[in-house]
C-alpha positions in Angstrom: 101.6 -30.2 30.6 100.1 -29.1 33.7 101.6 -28.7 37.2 99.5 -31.7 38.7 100.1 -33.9 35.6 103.8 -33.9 36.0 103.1 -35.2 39.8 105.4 -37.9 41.0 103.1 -41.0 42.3 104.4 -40.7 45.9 103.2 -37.2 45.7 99.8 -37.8 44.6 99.4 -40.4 47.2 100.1 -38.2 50.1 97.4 -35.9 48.3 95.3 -38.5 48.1 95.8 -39.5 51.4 95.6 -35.8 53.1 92.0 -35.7 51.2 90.5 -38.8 52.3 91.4 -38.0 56.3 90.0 -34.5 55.8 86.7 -36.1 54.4 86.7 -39.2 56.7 87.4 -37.1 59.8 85.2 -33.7 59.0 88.0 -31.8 59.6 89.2 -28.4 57.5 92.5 -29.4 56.7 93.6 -32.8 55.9 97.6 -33.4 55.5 100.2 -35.6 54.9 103.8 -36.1 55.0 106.6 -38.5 53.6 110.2 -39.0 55.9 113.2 -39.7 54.6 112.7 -43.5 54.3 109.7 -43.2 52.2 107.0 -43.8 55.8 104.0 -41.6 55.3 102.1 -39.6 58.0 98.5 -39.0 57.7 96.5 -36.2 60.2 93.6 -33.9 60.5 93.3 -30.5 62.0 93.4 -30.8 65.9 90.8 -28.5 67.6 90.3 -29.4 71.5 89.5 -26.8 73.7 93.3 -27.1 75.2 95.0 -28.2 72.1 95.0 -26.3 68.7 96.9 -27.7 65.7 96.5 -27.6 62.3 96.7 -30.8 59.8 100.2 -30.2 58.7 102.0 -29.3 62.1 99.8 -32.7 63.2 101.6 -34.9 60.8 104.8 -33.2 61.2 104.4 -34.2 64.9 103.5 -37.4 64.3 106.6 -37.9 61.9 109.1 -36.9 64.9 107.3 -38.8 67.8 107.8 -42.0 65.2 111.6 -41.2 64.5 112.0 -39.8 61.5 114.8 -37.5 61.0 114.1 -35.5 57.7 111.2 -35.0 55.3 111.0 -35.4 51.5 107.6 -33.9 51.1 104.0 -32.3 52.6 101.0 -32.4 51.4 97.9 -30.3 52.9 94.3 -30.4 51.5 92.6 -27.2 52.5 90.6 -24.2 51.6 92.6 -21.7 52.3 94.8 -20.2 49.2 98.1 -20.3 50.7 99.7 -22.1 53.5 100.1 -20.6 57.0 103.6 -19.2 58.4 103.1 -21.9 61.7 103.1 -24.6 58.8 106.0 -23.7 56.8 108.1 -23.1 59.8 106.6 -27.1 60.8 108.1 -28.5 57.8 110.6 -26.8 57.6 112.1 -27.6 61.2 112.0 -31.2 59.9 112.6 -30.8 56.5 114.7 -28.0 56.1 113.8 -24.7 53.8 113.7 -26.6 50.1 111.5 -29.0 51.3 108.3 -29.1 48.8 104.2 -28.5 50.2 101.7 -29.1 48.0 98.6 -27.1 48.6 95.5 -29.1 47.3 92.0 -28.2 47.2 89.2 -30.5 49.0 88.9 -31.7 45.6 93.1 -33.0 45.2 93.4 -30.7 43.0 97.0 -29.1 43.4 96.8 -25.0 43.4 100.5 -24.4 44.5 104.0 -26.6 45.5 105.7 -24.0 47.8 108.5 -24.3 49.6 108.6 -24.6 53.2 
């Protein structure tokens, strides 16, 4: 069986939920993260002239300004092959090290679960 068919539901949800922000908003990078209770956290890649974040360190942010203490899982939807240092270190600071990414294509499908 493959890696994506063993996927736990609330992990395709937060894949399916990182793609449909990257599509809806244009952006490169669609993510999304689940805290400790379950709440989800949906964000695209930030690129202002003054402000540069990527999808993943957006919904990390968003998860602490909203409370939550701990992560159970990140999701990014991207092209790139491999997630970035900055966003490992992201969920790991909320997560701690064994916390599981998924790295999706645009088209949900998972390439990679990494650990942060």
């Amino acid at each position: 069986m493959s890696e994506a068919a063993q996927l736990d539901p609330e992990d395709r949800k937060i894949i399916t939920l990182a793609r449909s922000v990257r599509a809806r908003n244009s952006v490169p990078e669609g993510a999304a993260v689940r805290d400790e209770t379950g709440r989800t956290y949906v964000a695209g890649t930030v690129a202002l002239d003054s402000l540069k974040l990527s999808a993943l360190q957006t919904a990390v942010a968003m998860a602490v300004a909203s409370g939550a203490t701990s992560l159970e899982a990140a999701a990014v939807v991207t092209d790139a092959q491999s997630a970035s240092e900055e966003d490992r270190a992201a969920v790991r600071d909320l997560g701690g090290a064994g916390t599981p990414m998924l790295l999706a294509g645009p088209d949900g499908t998972l390439r990679a679960t990494l650990d942060a």
